[in-house]
N, CA, C and O atoms as a Tinker XYZ file with bonds, in Angstrom:
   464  protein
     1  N    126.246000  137.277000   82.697000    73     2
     2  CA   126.653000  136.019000   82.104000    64     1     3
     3  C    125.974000  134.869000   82.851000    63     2     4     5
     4  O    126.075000  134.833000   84.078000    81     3
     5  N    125.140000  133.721000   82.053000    73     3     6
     6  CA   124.732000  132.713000   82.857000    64     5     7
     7  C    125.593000  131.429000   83.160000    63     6     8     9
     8  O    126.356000  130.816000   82.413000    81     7
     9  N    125.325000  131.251000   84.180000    73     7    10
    10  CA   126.068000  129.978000   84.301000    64     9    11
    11  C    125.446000  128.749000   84.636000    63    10    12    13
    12  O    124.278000  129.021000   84.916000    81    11
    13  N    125.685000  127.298000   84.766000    73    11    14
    14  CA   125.020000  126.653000   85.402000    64    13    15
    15  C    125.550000  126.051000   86.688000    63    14    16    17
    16  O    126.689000  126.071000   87.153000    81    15
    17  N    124.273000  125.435000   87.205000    73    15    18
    18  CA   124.839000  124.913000   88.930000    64    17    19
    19  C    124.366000  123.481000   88.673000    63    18    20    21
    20  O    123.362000  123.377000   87.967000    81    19
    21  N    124.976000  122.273000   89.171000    73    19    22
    22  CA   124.661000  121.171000   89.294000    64    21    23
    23  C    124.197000  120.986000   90.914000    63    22    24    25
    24  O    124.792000  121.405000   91.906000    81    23
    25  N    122.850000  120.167000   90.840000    73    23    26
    26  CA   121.872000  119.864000   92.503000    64    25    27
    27  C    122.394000  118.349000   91.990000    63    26    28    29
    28  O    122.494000  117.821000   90.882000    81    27
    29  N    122.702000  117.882000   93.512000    73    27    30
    30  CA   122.756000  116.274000   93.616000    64    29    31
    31  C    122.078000  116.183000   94.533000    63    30    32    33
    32  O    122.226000  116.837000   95.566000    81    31
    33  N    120.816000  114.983000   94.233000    73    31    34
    34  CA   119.844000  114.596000   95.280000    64    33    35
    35  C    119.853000  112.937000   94.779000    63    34    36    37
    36  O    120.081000  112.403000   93.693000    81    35
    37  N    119.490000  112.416000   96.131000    73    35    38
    38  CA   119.543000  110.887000   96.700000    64    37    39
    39  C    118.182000  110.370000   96.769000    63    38    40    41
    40  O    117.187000  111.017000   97.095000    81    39
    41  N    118.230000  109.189000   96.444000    73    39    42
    42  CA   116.759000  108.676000   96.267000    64    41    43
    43  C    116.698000  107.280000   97.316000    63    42    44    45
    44  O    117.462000  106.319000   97.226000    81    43
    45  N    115.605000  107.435000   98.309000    73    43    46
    46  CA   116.159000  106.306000   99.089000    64    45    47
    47  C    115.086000  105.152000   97.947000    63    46    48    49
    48  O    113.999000  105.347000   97.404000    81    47
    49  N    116.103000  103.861000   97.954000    73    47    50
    50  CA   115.481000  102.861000   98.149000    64    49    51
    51  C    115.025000  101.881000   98.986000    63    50    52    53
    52  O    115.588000  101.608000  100.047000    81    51
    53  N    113.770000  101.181000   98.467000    73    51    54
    54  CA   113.869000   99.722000   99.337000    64    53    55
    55  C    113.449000   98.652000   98.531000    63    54    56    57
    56  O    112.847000   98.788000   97.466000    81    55
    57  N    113.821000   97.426000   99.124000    73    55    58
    58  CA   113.817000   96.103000   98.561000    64    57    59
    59  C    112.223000   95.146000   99.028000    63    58    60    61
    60  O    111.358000   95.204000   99.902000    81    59
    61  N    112.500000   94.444000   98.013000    73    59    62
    62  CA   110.654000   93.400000   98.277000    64    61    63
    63  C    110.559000   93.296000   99.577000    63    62    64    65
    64  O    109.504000   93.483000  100.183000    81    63
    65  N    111.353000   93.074000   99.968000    73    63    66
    66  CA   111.395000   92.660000  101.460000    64    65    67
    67  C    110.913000   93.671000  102.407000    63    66    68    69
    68  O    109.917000   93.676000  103.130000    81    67
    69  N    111.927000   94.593000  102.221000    73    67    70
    70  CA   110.820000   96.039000  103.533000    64    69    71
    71  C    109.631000   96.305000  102.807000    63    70    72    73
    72  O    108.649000   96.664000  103.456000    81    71
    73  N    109.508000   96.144000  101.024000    73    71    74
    74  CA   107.828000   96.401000  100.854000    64    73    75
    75  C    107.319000   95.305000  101.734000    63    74    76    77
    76  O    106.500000   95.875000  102.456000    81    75
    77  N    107.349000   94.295000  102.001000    73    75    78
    78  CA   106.573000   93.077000  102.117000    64    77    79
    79  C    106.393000   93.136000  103.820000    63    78    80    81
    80  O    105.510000   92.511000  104.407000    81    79
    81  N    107.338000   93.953000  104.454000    73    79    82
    82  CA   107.330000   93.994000  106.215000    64    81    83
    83  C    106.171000   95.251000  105.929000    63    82    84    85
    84  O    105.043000   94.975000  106.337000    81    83
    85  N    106.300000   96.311000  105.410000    73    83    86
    86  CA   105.499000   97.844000  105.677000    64    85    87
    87  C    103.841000   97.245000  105.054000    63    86    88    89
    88  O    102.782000   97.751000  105.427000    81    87
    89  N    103.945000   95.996000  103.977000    73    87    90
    90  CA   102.328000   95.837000  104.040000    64    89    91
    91  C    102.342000   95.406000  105.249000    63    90    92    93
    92  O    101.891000   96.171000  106.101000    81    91
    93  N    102.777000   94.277000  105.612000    73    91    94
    94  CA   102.820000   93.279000  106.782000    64    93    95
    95  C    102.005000   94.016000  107.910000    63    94    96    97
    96  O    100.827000   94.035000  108.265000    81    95
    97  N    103.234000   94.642000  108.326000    73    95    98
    98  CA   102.786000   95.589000  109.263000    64    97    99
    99  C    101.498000   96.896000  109.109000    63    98   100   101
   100  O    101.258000   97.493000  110.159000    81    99
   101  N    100.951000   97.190000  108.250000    73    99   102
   102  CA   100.112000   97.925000  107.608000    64   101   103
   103  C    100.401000   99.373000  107.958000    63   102   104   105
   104  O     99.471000  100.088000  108.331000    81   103
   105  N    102.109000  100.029000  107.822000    73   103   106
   106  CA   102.081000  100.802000  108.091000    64   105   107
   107  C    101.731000  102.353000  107.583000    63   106   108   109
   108  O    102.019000  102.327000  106.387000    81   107
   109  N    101.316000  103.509000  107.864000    73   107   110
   110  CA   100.988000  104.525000  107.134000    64   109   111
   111  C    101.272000  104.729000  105.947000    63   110   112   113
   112  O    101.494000  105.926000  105.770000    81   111
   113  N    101.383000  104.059000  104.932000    73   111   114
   114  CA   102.212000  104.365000  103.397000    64   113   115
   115  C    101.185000  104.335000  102.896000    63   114   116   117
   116  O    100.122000  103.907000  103.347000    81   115
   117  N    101.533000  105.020000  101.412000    73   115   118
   118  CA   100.932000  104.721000   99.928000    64   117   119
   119  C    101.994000  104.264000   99.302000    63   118   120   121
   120  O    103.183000  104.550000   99.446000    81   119
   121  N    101.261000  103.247000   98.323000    73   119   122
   122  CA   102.455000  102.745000   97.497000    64   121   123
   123  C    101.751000  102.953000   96.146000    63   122   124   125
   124  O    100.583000  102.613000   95.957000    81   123
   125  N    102.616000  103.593000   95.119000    73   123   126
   126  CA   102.136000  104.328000   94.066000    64   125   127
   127  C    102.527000  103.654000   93.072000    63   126   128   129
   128  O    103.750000  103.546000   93.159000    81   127
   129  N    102.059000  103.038000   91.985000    73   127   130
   130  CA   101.919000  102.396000   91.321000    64   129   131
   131  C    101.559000  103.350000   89.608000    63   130   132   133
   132  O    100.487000  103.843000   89.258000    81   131
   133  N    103.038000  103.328000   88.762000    73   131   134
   134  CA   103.341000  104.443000   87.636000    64   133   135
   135  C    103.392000  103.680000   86.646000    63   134   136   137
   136  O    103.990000  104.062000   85.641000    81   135
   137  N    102.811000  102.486000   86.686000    73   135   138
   138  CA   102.812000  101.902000   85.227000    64   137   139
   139  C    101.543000  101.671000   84.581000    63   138   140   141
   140  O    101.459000  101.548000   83.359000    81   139
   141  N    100.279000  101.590000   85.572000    73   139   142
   142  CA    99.031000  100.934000   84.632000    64   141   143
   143  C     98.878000  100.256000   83.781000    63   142   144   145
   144  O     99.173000   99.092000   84.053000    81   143
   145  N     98.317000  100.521000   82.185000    73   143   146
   146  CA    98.250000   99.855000   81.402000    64   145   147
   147  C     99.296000   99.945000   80.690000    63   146   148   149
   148  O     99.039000   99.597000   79.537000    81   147
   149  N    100.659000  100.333000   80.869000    73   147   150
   150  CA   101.744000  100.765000   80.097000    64   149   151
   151  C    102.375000   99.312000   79.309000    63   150   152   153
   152  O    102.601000   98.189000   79.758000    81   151
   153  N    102.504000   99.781000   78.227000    73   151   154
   154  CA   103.192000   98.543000   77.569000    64   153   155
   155  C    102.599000   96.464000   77.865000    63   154   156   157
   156  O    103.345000   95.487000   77.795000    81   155
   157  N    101.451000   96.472000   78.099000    73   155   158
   158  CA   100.484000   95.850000   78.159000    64   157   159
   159  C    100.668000   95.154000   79.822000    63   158   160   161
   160  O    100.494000   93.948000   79.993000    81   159
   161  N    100.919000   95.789000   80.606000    73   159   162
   162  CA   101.144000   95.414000   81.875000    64   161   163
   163  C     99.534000   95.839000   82.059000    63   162   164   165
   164  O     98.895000   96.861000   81.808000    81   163
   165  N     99.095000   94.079000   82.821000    73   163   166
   166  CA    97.793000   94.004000   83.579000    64   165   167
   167  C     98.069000   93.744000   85.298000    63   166   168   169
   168  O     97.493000   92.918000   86.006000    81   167
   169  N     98.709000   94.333000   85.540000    73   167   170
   170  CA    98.787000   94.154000   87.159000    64   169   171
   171  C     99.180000   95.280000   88.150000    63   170   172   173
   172  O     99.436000   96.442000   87.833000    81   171
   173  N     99.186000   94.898000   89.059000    73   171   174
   174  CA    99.409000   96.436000   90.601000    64   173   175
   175  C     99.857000   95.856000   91.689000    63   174   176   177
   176  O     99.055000   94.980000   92.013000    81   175
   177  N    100.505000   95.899000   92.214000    73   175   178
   178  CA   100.625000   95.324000   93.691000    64   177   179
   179  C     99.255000   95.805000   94.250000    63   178   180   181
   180  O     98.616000   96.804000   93.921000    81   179
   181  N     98.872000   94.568000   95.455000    73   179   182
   182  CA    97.745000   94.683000   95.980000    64   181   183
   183  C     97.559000   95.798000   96.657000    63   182   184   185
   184  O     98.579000   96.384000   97.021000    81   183
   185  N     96.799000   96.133000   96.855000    73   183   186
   186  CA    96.524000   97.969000   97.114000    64   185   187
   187  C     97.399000   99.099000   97.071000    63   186   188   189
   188  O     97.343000  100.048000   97.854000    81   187
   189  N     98.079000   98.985000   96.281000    73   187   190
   190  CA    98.805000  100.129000   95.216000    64   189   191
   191  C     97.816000  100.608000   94.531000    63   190   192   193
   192  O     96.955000   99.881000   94.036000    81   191
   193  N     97.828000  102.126000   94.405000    73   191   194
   194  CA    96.870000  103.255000   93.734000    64   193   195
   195  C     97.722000  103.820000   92.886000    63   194   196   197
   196  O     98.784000  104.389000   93.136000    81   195
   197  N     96.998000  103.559000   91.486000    73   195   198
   198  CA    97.897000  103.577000   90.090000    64   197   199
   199  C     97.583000  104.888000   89.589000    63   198   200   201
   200  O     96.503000  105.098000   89.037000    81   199
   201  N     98.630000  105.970000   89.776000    73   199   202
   202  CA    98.722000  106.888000   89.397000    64   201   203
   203  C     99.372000  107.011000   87.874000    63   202   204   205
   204  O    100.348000  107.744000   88.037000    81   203
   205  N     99.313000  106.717000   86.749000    73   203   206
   206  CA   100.048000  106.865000   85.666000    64   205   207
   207  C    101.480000  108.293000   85.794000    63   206   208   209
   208  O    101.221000  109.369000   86.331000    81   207
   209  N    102.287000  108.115000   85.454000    73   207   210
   210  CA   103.766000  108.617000   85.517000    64   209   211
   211  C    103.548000  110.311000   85.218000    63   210   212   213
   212  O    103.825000  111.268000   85.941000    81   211
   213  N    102.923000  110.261000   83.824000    73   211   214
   214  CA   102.913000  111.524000   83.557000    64   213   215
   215  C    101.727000  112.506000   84.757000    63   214   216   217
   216  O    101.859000  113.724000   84.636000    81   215
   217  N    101.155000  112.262000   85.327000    73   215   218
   218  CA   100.110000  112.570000   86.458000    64   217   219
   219  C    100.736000  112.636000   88.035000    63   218   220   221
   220  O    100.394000  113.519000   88.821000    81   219
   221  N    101.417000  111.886000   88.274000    73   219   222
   222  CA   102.019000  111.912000   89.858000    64   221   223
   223  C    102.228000  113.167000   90.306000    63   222   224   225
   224  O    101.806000  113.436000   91.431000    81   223
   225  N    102.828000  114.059000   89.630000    73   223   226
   226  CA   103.224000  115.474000   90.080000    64   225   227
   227  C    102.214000  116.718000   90.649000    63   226   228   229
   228  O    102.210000  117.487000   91.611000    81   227
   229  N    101.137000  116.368000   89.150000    73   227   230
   230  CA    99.673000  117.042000   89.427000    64   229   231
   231  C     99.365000  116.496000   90.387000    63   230   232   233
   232  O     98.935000  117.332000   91.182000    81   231
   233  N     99.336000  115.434000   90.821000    73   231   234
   234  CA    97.989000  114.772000   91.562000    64   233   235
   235  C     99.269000  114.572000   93.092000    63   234   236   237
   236  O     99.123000  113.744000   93.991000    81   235
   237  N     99.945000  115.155000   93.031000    73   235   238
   238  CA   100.748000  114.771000   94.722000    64   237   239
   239  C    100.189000  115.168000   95.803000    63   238   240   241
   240  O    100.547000  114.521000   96.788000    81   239
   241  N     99.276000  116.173000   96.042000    73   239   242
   242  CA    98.075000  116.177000   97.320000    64   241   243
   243  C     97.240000  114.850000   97.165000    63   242   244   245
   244  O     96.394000  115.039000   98.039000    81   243
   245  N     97.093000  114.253000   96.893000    73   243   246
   246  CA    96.299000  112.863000   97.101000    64   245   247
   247  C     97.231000  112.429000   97.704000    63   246   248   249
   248  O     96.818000  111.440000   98.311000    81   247
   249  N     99.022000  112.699000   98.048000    73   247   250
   250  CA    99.725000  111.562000   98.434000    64   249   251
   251  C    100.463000  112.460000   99.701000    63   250   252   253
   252  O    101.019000  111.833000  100.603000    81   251
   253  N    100.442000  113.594000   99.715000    73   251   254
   254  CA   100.978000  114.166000  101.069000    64   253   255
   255  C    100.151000  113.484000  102.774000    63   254   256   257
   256  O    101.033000  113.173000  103.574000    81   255
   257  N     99.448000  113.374000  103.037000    73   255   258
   258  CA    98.882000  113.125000  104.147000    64   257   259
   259  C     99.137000  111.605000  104.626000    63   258   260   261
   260  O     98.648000  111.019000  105.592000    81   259
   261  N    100.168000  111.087000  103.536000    73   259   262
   262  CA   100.806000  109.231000  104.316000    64   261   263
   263  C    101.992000  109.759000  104.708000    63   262   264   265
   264  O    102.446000  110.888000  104.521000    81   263
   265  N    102.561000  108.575000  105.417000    73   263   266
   266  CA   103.564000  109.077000  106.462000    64   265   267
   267  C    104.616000  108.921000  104.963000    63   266   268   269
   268  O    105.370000  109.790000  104.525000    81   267
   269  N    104.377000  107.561000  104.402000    73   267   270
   270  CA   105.959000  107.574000  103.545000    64   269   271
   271  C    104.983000  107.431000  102.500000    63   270   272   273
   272  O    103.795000  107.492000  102.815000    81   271
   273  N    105.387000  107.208000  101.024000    73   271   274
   274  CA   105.020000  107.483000   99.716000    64   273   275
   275  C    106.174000  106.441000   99.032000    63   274   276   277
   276  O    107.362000  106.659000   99.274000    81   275
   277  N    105.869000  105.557000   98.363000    73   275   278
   278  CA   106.678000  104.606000   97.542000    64   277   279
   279  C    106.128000  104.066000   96.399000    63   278   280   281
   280  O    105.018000  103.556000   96.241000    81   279
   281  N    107.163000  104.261000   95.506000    73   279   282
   282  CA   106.619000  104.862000   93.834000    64   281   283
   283  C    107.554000  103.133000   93.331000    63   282   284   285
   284  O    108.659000  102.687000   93.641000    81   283
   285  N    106.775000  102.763000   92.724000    73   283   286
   286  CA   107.208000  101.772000   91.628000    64   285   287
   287  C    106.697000  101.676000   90.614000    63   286   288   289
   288  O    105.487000  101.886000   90.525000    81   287
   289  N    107.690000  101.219000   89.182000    73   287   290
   290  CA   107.767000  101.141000   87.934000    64   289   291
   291  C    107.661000   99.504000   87.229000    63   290   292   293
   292  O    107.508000   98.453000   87.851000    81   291
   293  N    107.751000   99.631000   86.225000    73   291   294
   294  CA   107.512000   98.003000   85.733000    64   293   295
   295  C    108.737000   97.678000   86.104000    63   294   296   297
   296  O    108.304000   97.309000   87.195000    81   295
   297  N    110.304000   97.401000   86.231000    73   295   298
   298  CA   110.957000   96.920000   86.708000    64   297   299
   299  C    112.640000   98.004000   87.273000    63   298   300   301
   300  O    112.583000   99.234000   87.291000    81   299
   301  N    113.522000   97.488000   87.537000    73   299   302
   302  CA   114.887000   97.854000   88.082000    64   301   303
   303  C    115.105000   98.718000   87.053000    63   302   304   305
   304  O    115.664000   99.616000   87.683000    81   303
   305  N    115.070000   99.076000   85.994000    73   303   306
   306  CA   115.924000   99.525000   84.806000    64   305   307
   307  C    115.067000  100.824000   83.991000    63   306   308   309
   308  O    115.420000  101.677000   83.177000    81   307
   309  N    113.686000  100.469000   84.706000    73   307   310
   310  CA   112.389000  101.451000   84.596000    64   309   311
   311  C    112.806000  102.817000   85.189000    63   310   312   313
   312  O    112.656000  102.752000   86.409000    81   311
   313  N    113.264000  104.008000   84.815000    73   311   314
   314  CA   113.445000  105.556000   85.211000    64   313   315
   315  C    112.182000  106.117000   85.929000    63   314   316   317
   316  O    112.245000  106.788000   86.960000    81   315
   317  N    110.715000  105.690000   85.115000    73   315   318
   318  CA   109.595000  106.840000   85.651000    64   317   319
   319  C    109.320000  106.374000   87.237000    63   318   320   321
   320  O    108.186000  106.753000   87.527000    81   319
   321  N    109.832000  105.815000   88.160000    73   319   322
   322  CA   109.798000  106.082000   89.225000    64   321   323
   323  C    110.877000  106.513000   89.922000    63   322   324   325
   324  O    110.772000  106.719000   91.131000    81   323
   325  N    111.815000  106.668000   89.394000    73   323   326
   326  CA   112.839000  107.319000   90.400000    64   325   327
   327  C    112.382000  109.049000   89.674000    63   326   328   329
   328  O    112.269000  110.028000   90.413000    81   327
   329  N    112.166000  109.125000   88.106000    73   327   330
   330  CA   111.747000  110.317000   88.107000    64   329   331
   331  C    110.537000  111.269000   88.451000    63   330   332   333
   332  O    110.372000  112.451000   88.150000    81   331
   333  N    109.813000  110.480000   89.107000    73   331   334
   334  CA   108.590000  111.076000   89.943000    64   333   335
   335  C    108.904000  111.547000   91.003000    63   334   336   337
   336  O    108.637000  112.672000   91.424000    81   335
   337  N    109.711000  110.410000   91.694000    73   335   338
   338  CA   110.625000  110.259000   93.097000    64   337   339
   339  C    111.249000  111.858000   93.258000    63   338   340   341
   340  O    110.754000  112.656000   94.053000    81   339
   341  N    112.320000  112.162000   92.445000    73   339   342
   342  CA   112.659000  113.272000   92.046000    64   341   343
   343  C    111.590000  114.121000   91.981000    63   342   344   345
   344  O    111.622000  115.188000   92.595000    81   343
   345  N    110.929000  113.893000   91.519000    73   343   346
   346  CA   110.316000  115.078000   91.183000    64   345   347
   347  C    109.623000  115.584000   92.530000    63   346   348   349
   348  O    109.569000  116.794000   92.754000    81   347
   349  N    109.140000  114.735000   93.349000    73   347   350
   350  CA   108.362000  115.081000   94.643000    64   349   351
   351  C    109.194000  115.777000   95.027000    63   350   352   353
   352  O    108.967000  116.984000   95.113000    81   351
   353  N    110.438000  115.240000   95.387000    73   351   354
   354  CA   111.322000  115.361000   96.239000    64   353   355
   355  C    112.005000  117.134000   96.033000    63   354   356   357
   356  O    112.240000  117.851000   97.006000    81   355
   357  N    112.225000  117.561000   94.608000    73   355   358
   358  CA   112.158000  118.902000   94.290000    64   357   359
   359  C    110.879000  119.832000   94.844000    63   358   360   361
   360  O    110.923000  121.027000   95.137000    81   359
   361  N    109.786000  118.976000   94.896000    73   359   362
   362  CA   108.617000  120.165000   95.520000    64   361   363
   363  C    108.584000  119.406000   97.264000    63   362   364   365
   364  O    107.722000  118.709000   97.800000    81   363
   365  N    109.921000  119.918000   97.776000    73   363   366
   366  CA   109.231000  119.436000   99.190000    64   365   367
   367  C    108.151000  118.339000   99.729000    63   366   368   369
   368  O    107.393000  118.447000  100.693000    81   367
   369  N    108.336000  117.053000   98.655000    73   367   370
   370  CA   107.419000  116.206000   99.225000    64   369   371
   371  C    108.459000  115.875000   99.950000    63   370   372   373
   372  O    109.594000  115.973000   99.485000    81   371
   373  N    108.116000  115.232000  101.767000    73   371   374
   374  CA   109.023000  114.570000  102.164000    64   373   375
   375  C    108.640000  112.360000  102.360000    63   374   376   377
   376  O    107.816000  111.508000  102.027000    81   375
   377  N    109.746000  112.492000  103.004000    73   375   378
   378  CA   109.775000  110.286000  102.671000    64   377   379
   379  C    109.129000  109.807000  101.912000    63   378   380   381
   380  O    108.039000  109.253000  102.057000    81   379
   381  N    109.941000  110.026000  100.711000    73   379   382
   382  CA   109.600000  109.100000   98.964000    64   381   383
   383  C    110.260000  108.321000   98.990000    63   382   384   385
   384  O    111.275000  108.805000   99.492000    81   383
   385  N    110.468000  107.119000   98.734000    73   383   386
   386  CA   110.723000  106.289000   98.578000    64   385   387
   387  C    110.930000  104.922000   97.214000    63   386   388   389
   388  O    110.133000  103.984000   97.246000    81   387
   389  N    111.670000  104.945000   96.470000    73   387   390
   390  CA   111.372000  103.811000   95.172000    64   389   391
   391  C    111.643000  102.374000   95.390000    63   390   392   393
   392  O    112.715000  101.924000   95.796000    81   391
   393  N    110.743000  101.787000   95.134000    73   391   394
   394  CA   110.742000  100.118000   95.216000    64   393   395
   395  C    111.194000   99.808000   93.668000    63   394   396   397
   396  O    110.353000   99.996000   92.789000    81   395
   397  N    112.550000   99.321000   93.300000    73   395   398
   398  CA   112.855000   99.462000   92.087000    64   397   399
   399  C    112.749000   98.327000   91.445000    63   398   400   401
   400  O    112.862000   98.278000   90.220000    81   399
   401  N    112.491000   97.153000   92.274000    73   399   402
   402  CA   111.885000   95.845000   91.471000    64   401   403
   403  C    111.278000   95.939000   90.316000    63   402   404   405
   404  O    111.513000   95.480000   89.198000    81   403
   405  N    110.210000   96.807000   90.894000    73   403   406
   406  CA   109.194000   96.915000   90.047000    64   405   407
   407  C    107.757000   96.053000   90.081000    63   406   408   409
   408  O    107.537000   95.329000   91.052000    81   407
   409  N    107.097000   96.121000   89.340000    73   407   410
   410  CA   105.904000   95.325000   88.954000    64   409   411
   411  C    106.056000   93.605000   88.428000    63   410   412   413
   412  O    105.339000   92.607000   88.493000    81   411
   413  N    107.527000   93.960000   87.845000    73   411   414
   414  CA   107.678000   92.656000   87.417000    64   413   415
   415  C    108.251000   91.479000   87.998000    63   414   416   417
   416  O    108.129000   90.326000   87.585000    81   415
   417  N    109.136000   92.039000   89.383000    73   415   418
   418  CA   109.856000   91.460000   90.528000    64   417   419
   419  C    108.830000   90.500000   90.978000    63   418   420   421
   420  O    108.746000   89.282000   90.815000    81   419
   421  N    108.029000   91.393000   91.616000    73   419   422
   422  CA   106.991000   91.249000   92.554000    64   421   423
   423  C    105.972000   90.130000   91.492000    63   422   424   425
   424  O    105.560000   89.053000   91.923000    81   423
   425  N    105.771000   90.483000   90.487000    73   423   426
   426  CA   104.772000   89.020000   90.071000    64   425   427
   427  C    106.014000   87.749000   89.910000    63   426   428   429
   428  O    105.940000   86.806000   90.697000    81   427
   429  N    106.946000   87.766000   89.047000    73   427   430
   430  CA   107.940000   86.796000   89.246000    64   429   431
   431  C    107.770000   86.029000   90.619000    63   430   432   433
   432  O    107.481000   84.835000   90.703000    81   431
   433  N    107.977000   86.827000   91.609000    73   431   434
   434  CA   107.940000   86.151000   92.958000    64   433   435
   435  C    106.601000   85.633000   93.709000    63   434   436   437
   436  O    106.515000   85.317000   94.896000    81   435
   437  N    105.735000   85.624000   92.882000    73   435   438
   438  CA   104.484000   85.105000   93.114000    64   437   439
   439  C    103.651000   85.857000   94.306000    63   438   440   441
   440  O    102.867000   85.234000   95.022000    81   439
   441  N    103.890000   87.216000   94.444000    73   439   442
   442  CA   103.398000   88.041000   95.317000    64   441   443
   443  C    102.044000   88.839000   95.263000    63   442   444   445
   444  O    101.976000   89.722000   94.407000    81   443
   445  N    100.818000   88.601000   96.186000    73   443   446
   446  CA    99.442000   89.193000   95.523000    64   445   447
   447  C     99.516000   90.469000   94.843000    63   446   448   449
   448  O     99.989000   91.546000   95.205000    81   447
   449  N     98.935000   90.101000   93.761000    73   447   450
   450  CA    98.639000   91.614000   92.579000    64   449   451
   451  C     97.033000   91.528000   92.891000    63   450   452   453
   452  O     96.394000   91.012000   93.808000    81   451
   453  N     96.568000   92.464000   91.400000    73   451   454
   454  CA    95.333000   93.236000   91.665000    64   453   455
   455  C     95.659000   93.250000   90.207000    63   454   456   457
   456  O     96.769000   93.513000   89.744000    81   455
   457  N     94.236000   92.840000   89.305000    73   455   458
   458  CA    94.205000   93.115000   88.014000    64   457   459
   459  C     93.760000   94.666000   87.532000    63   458   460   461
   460  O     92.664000   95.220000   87.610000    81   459
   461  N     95.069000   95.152000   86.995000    73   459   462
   462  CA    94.787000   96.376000   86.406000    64   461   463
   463  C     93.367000   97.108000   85.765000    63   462   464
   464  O     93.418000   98.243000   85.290000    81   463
């Protein structure tokens, strides 16, 4: 007889602010960038490497060898980065991280982008 099991897993976040200390500081991260041209979004946080959403999973050896990994979406209410997040986080990626602002926080607040 099958049954099912429910997994509860935690997603750390962080706010503009520790993004804005970890560029500051230029510390070991990638910051992954899951929106591209999605829904006519022309922007990236400044050296964010835009992995499109459906691709992050394939392509997660490009992102193992940073110390932390932080995935953002076009904004707070945006899923495909907490579900990437997840998803690393099921294959033993370790310190993922979601910046849940988003893309759209971060230009609102007049913060350097990078034209898509």
């Amino acid at each position: 007889m099958s049954y099912q099991k429910e997994i509860t897993l935690s997603l750390e976040c962080i706010s503009k602010e520790e993004l804005l200390k970890r560029i500051d500081d230029k510390a070991g991260f990638v910051l992954v960038d899951t929106v591209g041209k999605y829904d006519g979004n022309r922007f990236r946080i400044k050296g964010a490497k835009t992995i499109p959403y459906p691709e992050v999973i394939d392509r997660r050896k490009e992102l193992v060898p940073y110390n932390e990994i932080i995935i953002y979406c076009k904004h707070k209410d945006c899923v495909a980065s907490k579900k990437v997040a997840l998803g690393l986080k099921l294959l033993n990626v370790k310190n993922v991280k979601v910046y849940e602002g988003g893309i759209d926080e971060w230009v609102a607040s007049n913060l350097p982008v990078e034209e898509e």
